[in-house]
Backbone as CSV, one residue per row, in Angstrom:
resi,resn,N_x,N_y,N_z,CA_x,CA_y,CA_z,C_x,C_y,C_z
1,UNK,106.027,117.389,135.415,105.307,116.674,134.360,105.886,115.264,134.248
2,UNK,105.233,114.072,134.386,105.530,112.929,134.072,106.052,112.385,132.431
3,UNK,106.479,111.155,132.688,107.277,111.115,131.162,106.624,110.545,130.236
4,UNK,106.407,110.679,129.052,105.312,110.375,127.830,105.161,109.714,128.029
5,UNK,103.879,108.646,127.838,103.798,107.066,127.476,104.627,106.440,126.316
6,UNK,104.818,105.622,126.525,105.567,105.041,125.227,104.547,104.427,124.274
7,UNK,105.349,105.045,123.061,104.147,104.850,121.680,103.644,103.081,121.840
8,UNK,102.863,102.626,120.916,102.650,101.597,120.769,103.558,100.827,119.437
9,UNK,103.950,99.988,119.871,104.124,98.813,118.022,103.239,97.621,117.936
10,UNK,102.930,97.246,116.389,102.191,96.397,116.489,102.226,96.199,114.940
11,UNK,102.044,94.833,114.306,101.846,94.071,113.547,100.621,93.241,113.424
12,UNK,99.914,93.473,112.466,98.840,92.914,111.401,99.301,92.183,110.710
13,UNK,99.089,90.883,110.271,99.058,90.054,109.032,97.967,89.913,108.310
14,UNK,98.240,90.230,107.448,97.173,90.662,105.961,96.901,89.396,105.292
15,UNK,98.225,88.792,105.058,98.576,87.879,104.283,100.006,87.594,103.521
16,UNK,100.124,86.000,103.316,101.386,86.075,102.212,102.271,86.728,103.255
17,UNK,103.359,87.442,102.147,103.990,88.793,102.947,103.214,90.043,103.368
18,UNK,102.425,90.192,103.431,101.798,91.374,103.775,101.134,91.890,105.201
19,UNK,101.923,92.596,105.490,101.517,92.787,106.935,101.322,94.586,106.851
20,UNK,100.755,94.852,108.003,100.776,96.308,108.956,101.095,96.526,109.605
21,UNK,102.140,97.442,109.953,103.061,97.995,110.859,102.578,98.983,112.089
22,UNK,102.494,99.397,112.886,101.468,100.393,113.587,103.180,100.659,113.990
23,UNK,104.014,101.394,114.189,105.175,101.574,114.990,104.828,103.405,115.513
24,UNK,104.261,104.167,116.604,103.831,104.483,116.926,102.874,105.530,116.329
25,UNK,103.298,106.553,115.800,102.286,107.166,114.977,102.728,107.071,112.975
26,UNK,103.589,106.222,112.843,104.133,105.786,112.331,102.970,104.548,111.283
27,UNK,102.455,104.735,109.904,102.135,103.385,109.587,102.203,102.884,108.657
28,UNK,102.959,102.034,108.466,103.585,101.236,107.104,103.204,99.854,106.908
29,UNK,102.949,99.578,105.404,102.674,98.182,105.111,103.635,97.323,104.337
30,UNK,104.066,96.134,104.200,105.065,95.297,103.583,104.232,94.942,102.317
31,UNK,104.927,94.493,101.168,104.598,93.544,100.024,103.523,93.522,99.826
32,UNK,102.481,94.528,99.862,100.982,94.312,99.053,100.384,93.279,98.097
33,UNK,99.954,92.321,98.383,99.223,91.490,97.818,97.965,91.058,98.167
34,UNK,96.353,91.526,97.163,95.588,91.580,97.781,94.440,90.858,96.645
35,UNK,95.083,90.229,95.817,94.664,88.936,95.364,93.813,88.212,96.143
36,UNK,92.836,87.501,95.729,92.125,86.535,96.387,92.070,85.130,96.307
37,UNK,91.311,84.122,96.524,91.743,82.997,96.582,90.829,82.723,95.084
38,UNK,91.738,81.826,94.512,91.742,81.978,92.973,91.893,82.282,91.505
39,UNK,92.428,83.515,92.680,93.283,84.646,91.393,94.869,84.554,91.567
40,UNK,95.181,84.814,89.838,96.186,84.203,89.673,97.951,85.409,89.944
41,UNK,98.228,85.194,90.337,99.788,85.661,90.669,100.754,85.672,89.431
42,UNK,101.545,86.217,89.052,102.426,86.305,87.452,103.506,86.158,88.496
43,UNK,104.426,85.191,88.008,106.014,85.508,88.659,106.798,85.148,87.811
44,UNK,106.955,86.041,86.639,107.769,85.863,85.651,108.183,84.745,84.816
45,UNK,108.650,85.321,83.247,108.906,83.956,82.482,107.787,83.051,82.539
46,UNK,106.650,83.434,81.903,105.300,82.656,81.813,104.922,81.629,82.793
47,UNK,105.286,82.120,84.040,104.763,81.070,85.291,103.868,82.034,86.119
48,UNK,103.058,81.310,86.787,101.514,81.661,87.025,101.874,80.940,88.929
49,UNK,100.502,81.334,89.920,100.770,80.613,90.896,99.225,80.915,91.055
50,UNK,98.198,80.283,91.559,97.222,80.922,91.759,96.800,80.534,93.517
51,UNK,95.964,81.925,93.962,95.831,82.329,95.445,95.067,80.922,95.994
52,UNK,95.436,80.608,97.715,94.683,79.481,97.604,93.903,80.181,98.768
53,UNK,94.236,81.647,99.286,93.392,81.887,100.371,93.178,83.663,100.133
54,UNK,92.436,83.993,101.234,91.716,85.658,100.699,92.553,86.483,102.095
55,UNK,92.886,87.767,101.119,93.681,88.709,102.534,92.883,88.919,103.900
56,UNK,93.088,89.457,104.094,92.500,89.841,106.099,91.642,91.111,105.604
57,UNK,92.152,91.609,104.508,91.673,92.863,104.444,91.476,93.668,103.098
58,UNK,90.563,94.489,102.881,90.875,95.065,101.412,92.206,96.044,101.405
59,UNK,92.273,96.903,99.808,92.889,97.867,100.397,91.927,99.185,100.578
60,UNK,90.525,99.259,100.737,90.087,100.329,100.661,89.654,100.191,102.602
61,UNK,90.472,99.113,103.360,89.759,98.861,104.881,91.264,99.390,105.262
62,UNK,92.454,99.845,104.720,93.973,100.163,105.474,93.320,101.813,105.625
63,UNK,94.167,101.704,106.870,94.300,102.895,107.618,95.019,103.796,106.502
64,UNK,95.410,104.796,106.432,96.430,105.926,106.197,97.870,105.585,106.068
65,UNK,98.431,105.149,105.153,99.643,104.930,105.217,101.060,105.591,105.009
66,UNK,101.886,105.699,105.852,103.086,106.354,105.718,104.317,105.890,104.423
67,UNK,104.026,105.104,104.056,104.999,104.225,103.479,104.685,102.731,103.093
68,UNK,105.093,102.606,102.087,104.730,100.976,101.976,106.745,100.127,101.862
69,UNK,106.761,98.893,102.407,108.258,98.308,102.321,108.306,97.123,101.594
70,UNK,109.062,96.966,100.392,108.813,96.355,99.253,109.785,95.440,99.457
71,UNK,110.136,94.239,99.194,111.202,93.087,99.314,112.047,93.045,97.777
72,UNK,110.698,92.669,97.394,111.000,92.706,95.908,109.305,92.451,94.892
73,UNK,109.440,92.526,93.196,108.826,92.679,92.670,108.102,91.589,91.917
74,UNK,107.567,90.587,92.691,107.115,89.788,92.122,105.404,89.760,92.438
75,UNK,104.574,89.065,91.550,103.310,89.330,91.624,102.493,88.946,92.872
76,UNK,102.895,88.177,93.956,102.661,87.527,95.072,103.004,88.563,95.907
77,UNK,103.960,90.194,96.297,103.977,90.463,96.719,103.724,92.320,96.513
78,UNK,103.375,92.388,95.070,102.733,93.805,94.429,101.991,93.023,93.381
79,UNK,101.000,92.819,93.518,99.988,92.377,92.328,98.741,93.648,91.988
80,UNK,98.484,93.081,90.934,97.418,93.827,89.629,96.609,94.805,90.706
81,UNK,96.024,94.079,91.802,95.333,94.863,93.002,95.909,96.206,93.426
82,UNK,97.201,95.814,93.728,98.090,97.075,94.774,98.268,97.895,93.449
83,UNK,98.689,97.254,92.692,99.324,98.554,91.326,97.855,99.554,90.638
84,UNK,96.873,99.106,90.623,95.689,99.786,90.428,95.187,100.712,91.657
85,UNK,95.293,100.188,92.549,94.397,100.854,93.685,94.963,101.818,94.831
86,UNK,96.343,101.286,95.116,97.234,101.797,95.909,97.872,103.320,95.516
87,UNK,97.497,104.734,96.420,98.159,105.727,96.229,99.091,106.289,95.178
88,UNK,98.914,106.580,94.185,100.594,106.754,93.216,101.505,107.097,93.914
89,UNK,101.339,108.360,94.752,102.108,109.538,95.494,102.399,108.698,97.045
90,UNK,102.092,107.641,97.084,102.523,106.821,98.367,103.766,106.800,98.294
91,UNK,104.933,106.871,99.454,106.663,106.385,99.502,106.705,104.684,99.655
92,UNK,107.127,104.386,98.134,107.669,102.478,98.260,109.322,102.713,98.814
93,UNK,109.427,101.950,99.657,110.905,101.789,99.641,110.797,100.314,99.258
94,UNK,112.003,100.377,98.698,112.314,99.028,97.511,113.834,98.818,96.645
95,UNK,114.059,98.231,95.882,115.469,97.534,95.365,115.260,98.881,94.245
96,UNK,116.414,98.969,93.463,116.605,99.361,92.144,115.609,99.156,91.084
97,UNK,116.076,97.586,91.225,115.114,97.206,90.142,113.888,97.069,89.797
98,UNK,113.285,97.305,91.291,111.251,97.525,91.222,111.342,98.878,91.396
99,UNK,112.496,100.234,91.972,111.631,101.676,91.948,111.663,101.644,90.442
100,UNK,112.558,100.729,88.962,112.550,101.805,88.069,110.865,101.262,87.093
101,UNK,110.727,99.666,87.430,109.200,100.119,86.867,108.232,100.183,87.701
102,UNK,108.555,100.367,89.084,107.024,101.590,89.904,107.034,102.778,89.600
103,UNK,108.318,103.273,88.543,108.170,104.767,88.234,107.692,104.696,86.885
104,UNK,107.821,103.484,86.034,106.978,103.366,85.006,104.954,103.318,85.076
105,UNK,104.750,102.721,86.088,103.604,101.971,86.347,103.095,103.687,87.149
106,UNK,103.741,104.733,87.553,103.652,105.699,88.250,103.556,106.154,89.361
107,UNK,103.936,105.393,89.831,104.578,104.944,91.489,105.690,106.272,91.627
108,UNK,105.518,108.037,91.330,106.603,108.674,91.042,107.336,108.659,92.726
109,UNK,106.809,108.406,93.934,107.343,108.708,95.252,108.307,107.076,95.650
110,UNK,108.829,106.085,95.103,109.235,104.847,94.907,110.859,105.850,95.349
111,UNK,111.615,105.119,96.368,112.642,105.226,96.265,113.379,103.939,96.825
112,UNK,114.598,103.796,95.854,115.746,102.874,95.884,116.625,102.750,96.676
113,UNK,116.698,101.662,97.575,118.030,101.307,98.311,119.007,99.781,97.719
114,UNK,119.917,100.532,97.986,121.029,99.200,98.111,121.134,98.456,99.249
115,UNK,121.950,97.572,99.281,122.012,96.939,100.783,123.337,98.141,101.957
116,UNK,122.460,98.484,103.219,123.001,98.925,103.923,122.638,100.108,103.590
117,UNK,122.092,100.874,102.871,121.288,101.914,102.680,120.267,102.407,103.780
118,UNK,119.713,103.844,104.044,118.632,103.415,104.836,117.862,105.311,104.228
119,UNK,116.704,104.505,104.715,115.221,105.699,104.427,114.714,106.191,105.419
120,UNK,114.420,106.860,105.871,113.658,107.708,107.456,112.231,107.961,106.604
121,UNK,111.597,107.755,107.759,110.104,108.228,107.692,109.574,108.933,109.435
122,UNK,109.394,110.013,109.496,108.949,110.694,110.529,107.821,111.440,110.508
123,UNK,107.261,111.534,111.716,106.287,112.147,112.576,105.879,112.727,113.624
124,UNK,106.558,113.932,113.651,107.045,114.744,114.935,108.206,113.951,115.955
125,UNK,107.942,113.798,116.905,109.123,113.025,117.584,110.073,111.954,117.483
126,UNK,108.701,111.148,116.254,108.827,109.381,115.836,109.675,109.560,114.329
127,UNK,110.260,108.307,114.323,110.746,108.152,113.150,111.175,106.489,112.866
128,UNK,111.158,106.029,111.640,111.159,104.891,111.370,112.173,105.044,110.587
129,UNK,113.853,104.319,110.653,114.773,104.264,109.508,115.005,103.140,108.983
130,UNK,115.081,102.680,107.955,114.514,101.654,106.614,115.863,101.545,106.596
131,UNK,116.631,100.186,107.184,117.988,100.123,105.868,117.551,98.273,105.783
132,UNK,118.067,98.755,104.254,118.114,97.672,103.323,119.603,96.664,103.667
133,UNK,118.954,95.304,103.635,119.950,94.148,104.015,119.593,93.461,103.215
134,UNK,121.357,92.504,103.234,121.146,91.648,101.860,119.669,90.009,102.058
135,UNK,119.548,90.034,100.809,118.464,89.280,100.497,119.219,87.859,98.954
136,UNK,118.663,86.667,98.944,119.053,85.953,97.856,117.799,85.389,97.632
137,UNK,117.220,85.670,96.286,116.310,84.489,96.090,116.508,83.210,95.558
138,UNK,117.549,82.912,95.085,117.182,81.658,94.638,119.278,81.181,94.984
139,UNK,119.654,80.022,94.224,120.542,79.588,94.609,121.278,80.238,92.867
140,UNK,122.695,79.855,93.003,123.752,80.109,92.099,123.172,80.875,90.914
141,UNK,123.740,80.485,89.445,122.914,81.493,88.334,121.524,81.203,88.319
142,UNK,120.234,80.745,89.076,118.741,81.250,89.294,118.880,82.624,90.077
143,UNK,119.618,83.117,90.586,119.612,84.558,91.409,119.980,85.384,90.303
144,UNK,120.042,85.276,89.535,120.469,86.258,88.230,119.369,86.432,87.606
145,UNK,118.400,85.463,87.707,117.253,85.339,86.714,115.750,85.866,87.673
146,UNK,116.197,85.729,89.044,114.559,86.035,89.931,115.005,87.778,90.330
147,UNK,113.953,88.357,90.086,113.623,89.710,91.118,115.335,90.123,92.124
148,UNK,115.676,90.961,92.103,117.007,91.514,92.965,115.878,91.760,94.428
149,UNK,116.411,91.389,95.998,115.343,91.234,96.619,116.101,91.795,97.519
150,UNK,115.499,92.499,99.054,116.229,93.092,99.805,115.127,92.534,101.604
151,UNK,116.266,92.404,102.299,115.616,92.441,103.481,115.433,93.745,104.152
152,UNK,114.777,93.968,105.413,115.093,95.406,105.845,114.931,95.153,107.027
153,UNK,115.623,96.455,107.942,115.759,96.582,109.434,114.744,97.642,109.643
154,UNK,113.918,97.716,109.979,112.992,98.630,110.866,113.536,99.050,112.046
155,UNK,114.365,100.589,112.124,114.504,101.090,114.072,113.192,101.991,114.170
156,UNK,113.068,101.940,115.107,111.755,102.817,115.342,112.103,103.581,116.742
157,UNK,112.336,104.708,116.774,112.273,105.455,117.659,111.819,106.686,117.898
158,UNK,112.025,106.794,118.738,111.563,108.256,119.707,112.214,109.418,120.226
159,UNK,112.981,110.862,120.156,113.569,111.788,120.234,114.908,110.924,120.351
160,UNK,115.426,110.488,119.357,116.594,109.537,118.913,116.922,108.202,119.930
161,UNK,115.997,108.027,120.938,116.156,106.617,121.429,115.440,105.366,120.640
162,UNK,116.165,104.417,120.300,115.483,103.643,119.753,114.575,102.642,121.017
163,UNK,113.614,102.322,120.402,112.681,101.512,120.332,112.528,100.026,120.674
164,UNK,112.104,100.196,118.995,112.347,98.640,118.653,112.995,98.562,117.234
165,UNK,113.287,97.595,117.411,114.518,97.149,115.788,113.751,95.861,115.466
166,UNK,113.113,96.026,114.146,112.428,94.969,113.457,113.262,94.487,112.179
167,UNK,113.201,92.862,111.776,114.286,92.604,110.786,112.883,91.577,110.058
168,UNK,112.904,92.111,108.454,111.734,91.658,107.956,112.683,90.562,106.880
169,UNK,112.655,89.253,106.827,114.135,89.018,105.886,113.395,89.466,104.138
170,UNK,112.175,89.682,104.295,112.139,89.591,102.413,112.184,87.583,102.175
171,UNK,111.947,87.612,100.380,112.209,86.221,99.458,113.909,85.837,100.030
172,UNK,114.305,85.498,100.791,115.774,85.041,100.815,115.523,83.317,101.073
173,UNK,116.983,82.975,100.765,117.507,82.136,101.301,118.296,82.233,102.200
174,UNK,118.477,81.313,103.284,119.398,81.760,104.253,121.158,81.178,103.532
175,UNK,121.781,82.179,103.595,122.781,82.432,102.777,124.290,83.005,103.766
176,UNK,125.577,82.862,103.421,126.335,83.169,103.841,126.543,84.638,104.533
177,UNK,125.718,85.560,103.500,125.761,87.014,103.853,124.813,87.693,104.510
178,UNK,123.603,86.488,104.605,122.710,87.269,105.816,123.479,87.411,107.438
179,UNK,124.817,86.306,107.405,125.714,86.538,108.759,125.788,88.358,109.412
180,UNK,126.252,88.886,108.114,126.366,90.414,108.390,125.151,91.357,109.136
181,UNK,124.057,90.508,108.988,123.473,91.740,109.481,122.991,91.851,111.261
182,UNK,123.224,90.381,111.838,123.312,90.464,113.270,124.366,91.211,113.884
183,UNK,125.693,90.998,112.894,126.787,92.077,113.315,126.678,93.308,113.299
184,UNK,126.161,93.804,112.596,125.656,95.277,111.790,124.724,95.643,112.900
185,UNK,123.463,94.775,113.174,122.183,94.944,113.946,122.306,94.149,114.975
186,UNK,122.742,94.607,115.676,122.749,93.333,116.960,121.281,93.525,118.071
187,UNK,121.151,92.857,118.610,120.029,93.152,119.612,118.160,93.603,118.885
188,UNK,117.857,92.522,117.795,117.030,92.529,116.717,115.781,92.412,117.885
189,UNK,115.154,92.932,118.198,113.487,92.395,118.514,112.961,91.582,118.198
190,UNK,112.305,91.747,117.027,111.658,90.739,116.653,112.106,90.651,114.939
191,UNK,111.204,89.960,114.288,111.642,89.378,112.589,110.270,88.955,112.454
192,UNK,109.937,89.251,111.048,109.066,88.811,110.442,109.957,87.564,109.097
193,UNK,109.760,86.243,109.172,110.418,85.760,108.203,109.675,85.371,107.295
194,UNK,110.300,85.018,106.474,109.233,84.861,105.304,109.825,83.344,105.019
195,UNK,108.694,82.544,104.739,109.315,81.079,104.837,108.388,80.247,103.676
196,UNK,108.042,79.315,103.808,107.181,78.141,102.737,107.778,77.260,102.149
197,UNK,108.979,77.677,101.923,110.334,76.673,101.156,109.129,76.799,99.489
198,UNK,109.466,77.699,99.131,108.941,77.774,97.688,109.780,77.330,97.034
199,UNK,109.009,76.639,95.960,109.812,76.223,94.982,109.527,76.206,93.630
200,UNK,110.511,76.967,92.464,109.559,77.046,91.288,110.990,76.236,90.543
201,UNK,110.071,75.456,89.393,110.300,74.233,88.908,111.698,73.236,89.428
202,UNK,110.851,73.078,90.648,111.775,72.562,91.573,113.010,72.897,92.581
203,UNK,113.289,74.327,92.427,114.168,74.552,93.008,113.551,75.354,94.188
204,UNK,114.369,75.301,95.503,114.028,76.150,96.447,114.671,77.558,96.418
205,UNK,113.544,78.624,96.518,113.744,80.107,95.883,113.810,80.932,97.563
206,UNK,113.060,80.179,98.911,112.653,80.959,99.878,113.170,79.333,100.602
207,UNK,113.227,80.115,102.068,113.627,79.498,103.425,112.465,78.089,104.040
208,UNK,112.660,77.037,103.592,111.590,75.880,104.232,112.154,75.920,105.837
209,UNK,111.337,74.897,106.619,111.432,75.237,107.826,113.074,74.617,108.449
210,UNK,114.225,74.225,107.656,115.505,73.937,108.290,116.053,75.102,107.830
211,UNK,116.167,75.877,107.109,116.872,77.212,107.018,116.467,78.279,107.852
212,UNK,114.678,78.238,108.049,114.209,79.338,108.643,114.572,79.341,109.996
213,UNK,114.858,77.950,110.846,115.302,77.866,112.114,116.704,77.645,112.044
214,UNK,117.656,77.968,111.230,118.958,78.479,111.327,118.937,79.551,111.179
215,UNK,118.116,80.398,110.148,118.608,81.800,110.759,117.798,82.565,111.871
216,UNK,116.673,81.712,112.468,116.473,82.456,113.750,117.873,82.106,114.836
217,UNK,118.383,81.257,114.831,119.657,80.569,115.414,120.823,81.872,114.666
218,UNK,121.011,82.084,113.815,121.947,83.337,114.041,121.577,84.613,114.450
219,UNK,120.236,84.987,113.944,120.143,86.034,114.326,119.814,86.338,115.843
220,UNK,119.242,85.162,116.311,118.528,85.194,117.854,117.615,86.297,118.618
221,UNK,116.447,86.848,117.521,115.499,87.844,117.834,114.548,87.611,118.987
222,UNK,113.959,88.537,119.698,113.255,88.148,121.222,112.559,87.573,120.677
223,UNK,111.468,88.396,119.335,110.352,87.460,119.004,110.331,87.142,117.279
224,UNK,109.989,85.825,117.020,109.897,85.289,115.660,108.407,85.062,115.115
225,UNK,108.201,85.645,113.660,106.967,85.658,113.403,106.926,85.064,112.306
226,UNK,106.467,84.092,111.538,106.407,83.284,110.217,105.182,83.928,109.905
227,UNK,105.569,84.246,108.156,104.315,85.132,107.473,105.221,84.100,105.796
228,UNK,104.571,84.568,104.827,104.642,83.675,103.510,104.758,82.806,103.225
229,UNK,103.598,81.551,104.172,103.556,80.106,104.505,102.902,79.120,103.596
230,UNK,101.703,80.024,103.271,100.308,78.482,102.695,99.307,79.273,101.652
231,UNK,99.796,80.334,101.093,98.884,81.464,100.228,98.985,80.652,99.068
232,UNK,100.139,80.271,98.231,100.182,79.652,97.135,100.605,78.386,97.104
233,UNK,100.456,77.703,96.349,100.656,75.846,95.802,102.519,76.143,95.700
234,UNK,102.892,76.896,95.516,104.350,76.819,95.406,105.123,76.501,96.605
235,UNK,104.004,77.225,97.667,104.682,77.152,98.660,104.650,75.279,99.681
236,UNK,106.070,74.784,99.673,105.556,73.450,99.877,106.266,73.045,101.378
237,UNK,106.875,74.047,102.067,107.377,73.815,103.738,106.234,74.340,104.824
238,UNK,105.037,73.679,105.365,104.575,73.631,106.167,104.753,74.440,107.289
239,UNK,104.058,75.337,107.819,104.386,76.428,109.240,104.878,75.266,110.015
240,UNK,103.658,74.117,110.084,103.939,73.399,111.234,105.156,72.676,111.338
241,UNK,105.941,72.429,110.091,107.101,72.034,110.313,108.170,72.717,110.782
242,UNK,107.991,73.952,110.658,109.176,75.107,110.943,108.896,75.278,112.957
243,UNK,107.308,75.736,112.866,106.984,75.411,114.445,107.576,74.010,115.291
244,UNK,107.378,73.059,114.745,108.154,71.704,115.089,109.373,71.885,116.047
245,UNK,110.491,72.373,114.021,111.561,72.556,114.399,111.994,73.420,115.335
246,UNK,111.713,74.474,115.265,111.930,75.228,116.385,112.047,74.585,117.569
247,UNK,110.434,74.247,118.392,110.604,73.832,119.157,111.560,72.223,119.874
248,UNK,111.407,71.994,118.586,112.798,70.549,119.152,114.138,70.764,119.162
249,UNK,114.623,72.366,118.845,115.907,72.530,119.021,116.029,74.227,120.241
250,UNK,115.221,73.711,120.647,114.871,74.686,122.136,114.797,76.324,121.604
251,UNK,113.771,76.571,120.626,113.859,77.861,120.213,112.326,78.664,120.035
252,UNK,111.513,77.295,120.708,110.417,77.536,120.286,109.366,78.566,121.431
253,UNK,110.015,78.841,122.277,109.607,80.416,122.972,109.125,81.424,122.264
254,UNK,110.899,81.379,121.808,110.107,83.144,120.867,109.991,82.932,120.046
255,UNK,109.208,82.082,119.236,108.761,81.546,117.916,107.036,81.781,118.207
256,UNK,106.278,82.230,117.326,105.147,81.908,117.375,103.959,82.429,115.941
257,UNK,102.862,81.277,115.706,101.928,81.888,114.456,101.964,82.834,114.817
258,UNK,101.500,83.494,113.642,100.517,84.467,113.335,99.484,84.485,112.572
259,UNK,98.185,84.774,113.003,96.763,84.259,112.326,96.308,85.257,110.947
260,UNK,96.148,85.281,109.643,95.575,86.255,109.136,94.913,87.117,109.872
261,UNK,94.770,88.487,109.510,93.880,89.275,110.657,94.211,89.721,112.249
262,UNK,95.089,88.520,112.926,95.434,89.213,113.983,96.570,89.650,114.213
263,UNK,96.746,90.762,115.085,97.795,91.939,115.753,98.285,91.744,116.516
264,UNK,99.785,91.616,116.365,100.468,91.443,117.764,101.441,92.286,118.099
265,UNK,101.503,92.256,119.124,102.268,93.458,120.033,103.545,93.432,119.679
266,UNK,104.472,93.893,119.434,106.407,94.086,118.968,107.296,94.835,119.891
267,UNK,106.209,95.257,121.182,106.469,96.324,122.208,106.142,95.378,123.393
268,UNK,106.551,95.225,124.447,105.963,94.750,125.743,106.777,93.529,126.234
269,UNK,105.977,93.134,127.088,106.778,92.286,127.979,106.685,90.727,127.144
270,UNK,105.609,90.238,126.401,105.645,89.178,125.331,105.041,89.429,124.238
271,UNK,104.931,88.279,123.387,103.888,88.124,122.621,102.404,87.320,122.518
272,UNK,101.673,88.325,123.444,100.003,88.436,123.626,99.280,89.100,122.473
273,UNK,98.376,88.342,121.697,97.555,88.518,120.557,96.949,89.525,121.200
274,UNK,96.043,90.364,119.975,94.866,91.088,120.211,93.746,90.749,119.342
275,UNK,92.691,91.490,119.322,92.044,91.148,118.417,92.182,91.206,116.665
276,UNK,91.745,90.421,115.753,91.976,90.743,114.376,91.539,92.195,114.223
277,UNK,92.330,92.892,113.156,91.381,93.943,112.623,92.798,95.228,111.858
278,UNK,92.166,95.892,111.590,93.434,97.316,110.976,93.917,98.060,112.096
């Protein structure tokens, strides 16, 4: 008997942070936000952001989901949409501080990691283990005041061989202690980063495009994917500037968009689009 095919991986961008995971029979979604363009976002302490563009997708067009992977709890990345419509009995993996009001809101399957923590999700042979890495949103005492936020490592494997190792950073800044997790995780695949250089009343809360190409520079993943770019007015660091940078400091190979709607491969010999779709 010849030897299995190897499962497929693959990534959807929805929007914002929100993507779809296909990791082989395996299927999980990031940060649900399914807001439209115009509708308004809550991110605490009476500040508002409103959508400037529409998801890829509803949530009544997602496949079957295994799990949803939460960064953190702000309205840009679980809004009024996901909390109404989305499964109760679905598994969030997420921080402390969003399982205890997704267990208010009735989210009762929400479970909590710390950093370096990790969650399994399986399916006969396959399994996906969730550990939580550190995350900062904002700088000095503003990190006391925004959402507690977590990055995560996606391994994905197969009768205990791994796969692929996906590193999603979450709202961070690139920070002294994201150093730890190339040590921890060495040999990362790919990354979904989350970038825009947001900024709320002036301060930068997320990675503009000179942080986001330092920490592809520490972490040094085969492939780099920019997702939480141009959805909201907050967001004020340009893809194309981060694409730029990249490429003028020789990194811009494994750097590449990603289009709302389309799927790209996290498995194979590069990164070759497919068509948009679930």
């Amino acid at each position: 008997m010849g030897a299995l095919p190897q499962p497929q991986a693959t990534v959807t961008f929805v929007g914002t942070a929100t993507t779809l995971l296909k990791l082989g029979a395996i299927t999980l979604m990031t940060d649900p936000n399914f807001l439209h363009a115009g509708q308004r976002a809550y991110l605490g302490y009476g500040l508002w952001t409103r959508r400037r563009t529409d998801p890829a997708m509803r949530i009544g067009e997602l496949p079957p989901l295994d799990g949803i992977v939460l960064s953190h709890l702000h309205g840009d990345h679980f809004d009024r949409v996901a909390r109404r419509n989305l499964p109760k009995a679905l598994p969030i993996i997420t921080t402390p501080q969003a399982r205890l009001r997704l267990h208010r809101w009735g989210f009762a399957s929400a479970e909590a990691l710390t950093s370096w923590e990790s969650h399994e999700i399986s399916r006969g042979d396959q399994l996906v283990r969730i550990t939580a890495v550190p995350g900062r949103h904002g700088p000095g005492p503003l990190a006391r005041v925004l959402p507690t936020v977590m990055g995560s490592i996606l391994d994905f494997e197969r009768n205990g061989q791994r796969l692929l190792r996906l590193y999603v950073t979450g709202d961070t800044l690139n920070h002294p202690a994201l150093a730890e997790i190339p040590r921890r995780f060495p040999d990362i695949d790919a990354m979904l980063i989350h970038l825009g250089g947001t900024r709320l009343l002036g301060v930068l809360v997320t990675m503009d495009d000179r942080q986001g190409v330092e920490l592809v520079r520490l972490v040094r993943p085969g492939l780099t994917l920019p997702i939480h770019y141009d959805d909201y007015p907050v967001f004020r660091s340009p893809l194309r500037d981060f694409l730029d940078r990249a490429r003028r400091q020789g990194i811009g190979p494994g750097v590449r968009a990603i289009r709302r709607g389309e799927t790209v491969p996290l498995l194979g010999p590069g990164p070759n689009s497919t068509a948009p779709g679930p």
